[in-house]
C-alpha positions, 0 to 999 in steps of 0.5 A, a space after each residue: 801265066 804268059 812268059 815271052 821275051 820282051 826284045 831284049 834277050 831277056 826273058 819276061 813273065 806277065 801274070 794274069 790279074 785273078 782272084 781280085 774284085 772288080 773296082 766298086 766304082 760305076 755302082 749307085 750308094 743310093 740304089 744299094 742301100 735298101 735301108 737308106 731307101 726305106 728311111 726315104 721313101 716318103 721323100 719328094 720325087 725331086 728328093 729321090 731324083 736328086 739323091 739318085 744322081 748323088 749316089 751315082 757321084 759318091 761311086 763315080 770314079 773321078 768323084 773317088 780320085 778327087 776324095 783321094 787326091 784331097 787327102 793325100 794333097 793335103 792343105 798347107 799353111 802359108 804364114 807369109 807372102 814372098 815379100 814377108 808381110 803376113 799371108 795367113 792363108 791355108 792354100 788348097 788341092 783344086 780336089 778339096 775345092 771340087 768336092 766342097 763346089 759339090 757339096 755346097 750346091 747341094 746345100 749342106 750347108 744350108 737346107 735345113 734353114 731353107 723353106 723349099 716346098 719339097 723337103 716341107 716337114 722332112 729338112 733335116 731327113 732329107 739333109 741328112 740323106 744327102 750327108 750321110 751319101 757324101 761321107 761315104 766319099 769324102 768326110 774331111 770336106 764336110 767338117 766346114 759344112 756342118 759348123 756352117 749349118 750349125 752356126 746359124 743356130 747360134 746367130 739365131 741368139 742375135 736377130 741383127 747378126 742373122 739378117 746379115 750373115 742367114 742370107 751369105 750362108 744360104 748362097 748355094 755358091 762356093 767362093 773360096 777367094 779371099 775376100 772380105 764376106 761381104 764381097 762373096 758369093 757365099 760364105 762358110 762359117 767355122 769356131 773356136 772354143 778349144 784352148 790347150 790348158 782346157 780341152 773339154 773344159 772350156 770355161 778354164 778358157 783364158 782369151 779375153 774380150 774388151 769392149 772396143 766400141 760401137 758394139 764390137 769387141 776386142 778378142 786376144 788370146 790363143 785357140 788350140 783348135 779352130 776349124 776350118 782356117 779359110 772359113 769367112 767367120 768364126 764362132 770364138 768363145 772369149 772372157 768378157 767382164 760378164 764372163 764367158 762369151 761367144 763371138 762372131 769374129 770374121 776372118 777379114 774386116 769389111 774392107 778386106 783388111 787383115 783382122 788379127 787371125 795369126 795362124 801358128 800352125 795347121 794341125 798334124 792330124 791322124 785323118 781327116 786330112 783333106 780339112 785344115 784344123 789349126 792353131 792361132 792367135 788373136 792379136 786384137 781381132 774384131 767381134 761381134 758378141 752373139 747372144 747374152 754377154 756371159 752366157 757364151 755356153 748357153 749360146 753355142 750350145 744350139 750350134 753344138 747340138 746341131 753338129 752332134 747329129 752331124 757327127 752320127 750320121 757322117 759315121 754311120 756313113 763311114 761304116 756303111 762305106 767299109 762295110 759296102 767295100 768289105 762285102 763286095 771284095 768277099 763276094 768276088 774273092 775265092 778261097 778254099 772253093 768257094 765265095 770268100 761271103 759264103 765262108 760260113 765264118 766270114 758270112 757271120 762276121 758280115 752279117 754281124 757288122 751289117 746289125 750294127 751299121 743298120 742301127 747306127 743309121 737307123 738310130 741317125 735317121 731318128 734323131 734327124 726325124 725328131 729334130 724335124 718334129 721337135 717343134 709340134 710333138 712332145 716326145 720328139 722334143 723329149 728324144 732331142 734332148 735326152 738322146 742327142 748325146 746318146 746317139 752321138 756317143 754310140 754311133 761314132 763310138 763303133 766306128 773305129 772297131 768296125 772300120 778295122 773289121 771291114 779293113 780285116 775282110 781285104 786282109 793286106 789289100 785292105 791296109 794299102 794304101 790303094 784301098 779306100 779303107 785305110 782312109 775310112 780307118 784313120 777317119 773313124 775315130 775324129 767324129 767320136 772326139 769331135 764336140 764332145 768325147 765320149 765321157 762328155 756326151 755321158 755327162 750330159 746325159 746325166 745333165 738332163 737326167 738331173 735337170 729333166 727326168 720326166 724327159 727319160 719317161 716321154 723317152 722309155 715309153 716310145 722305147 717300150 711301144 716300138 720294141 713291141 714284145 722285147 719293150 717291158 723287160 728292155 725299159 725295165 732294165 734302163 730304169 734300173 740303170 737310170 737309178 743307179 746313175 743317180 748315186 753313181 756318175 761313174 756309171 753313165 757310160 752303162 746308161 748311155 750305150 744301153 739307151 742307144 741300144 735300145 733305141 736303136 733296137 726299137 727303130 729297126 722294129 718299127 721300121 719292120 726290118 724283119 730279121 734284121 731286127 731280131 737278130 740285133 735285139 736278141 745279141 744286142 739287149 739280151 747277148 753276152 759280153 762280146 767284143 769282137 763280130 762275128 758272133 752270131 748264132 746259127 739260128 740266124 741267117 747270116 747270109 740273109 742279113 747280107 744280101 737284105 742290106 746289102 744287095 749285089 750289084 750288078 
């Protein structure tokens, strides 16, 4: 401690900044996740190059201003112009435009769809590389970017509407003027299917649809949600006379001209606030239909699949991102003499959390595989189906609770607003009622279960090989929990987290993760009831754990 006087006759005291971390930033969330390394190790040299420089981006420090400054300058609707003729725009930090600028020429919104020679038979791996980096950045940009990707799969339903709006998507430009879509660089595609007297139950869906010629439809009604407001075009679910329908309704019409859209107000959310979410009228808005005229479900429902991976991997993301800012402050702060990380309670309680964010994204990366290959193998076809809501439903299902344990590690540092944690914190939660709560990612599960049993067999026999010794008791147990399910609805939640489990469980030991695999077998599929970290045992090493996913950086 330095005390002077600071020329005034006063006397000041200046105290020494001690016992703090340094700043994470200037480090690679590439270079220091040796798992992410693994699972992308049989990427093109051009994959690895570019991921690398993506991961200098994700812990570059304007990078990390321009995530701050995007949420805490949020977006603001503009009803009206000065003039008062309707505006209807949602206006933007030059933030949030830098990181979607980044993030679009990464394709992110695109590059699963196309045919580069560099990530043959590895798209969807490779993107979700990609995404799962940058939400350990920013997440709320990304929510724009998945419905973009996920919306071509939907147009699929309509080889017209795809010849002209695959190629708008797949422009690596952001242009976030507003122009009709036709007139853009590129575009960004959002939906509308939530309406406040049916949530979840989007058939008690009441905007109607009626024919207004030329093929086009008529939608007038009000959506509770729909994300994101500036998107160029919007998949909207509407009652047609054949009954409930999907539609492309751009936001503008060719020429410009205004097309209905009243926005009422944006969304007040908890997080992911960076990204507009928001409340509107139809008022006549024009429509293309996409698909068959009544079966609106149906057709979304490939574009709803596609995000669901998304949702996985952006919260794996997240939790790695808190994780990582955890055990950096633990092992730059002292207390009681010695390494906060070598504290023999906090080590475990780090080591306990890096088990489940390992699975999380190991389980993530699985699905991403089995979407690659669900074309040309059965059993990848088979874990698309049947885990596709399983993985969704865990993964984002955990990440509130370890978001706050890594926020506990900082203490009050972490409940600052200063620290990346509380933004991570307020974030967790969306991905986890996004497309699906957790009761409706249970509910399909039984879906397929009632529809598709075989699919179960294809999905336990890849279980029981991967998990090795630990596979025939594990299976055994899930069959009895599927037949259960079948007389008892109300227990697909046991079903489905203990699928997610055990298939997490069993990527870990195929990808030979040594004692990482363990340890997560032993407390996960043969463990008590647990409900807070740092359980482990010490027949595990904890410090081991840590420094194995978390190597410290230089």
């Amino acid at each position: 401690m330095a005390v002077g006087c600071n020329g005034k006759g006063r006397t000041c005291v200046n105290h020494e900044v001690t016992n703090q971390p340094p700043p994470l930033s200037g480090t690679n969330a590439w270079r220091a996740d040796p798992l992410l390394i693994q699972l992308g190790e049989d990427f093109s040299a051009s994959v690895r190059k570019d991921l690398e420089m993506l991961g200098r981006f994700v812990r570059n420090a304007e990078a990390q201003d321009l995530a701050r400054l995007a949420n805490t300058q949020g977006p603001a609707l503009k009803t009206h112009d000065r003039y008062g003729r309707r505006a209807d725009l949602v206006e933007y930090h030059p933030a949030y435009h830098a990181l979607m600028r980044r993030s679009v020429g990464a394709g992110l919104h695109c590059s699963v769809w196309e045919d580069t020679e560099a990530e043959k038979g590895r798209r969807h791996q490779v993107r979700a590389a990609r995404f799962y980096l940058t939400a350990q950045l920013e997440a709320g940009h990304l929510c724009p970017l998945t419905m973009t990707n996920a919306s071509l799969a939907a147009l699929l339903a309509s080889p017209d509407l795809f010849r002209v709006w695959a190629p708008r998507v797949l422009s690596r430009k952001y242009d976030h003027a507003n122009r009709a879509a036709g007139q853009k660089q590129g575009v960004t595609l959002g939906m509308g299917m939530t309406e406040k007297q049916g949530g979840t139950d989007v058939r008690a869906n009441t905007t109607a649809a009626e024919p207004a010629g030329n093929g086009l439809y008529r939608i007038t009604g009000h959506k509770w949600f729909l994300s994101a407001p500036m998107s160029d075009a919007f998949l909207v679910l509407a009652q047609a006379k054949e009954g409930l329908s999907c539609f492309l309704v751009p936001r503008l019409g060719e020429d410009g001209s205004d097309n209905g859209f009243r926005f009422q107000r944006l969304k007040d959310k908890l997080g992911n606030r960076s990204n507009a979410s928001s409340e509107v009228e139809f008022d006549g808005a024009l429509g293309h239909p996409v698909g068959e005229l009544g079966h609106g479900i149906r057709t979304i429902m490939d574009m709803v699949t596609l995000t669901r991976l998304d949702c996985a991997l952006g919260s794996a993301g997240l939790m790695r991102a808190a994780l990582a800012e955890a055990v950096h402050h633990a092992r730059h702060r002292r207390v009681f003499g010695a390494r906060l990380a070598e504290q023999p309670l906090m080590a475990r309680v780090l080591a306990d959390l890096a088990l489940d964010v390992a699975a999380a994204t190991a389980l993530s990366f699985r699905l991403a595989r089995a979407f690659d290959e669900a074309a040309t193998n059965r059993s990848d076809a088979a874990f698309t189906r049947v885990m596709t809501p399983v993985v969704k439903y865990w993964v984002c299902k955990i990440a509130p609770a370890v978001a706050y344990e890594a926020m506990e590690c900082l203490g009050g540092n972490g409940y600052v607003e200063e620290a990346p944690l509380a933004r991570i914190y307020r974030e967790a939660p969306v991905n986890a009622i996004w497309e699906g709560s957790g009761n409706v990612m249970a509910l399909d599960v039984l879906r397929v279960l009632a529809r598709s049993p075989a699919l179960f067999d294809e999905v336990l026999a890849q279980i029981e090989t991967d998990l090795g010794e630990a596979g025939r008791g594990t299976v055994e147990v899930l069959k009895a929990a599927i037949r259960v399910c079948q007389s008892d609805e109300g227990t697909a939640r046991i079903l489905t987290e203990q699928l997610a489990l055990a298939a997490a469980a069993a990527e870990l030991r195929r990808l030979g993760a040594g004692r990482v695999a363990d340890a997560f077998i032993e407390t996960r599929l043969a463990g008590q009831w647990r409900a807070t970290y740092g359980m482990l045992d010490a027949r595990h090493d904890a410090a081991a754990i840590v420094e194995m996913l978390y190597p410290e950086e230089g």
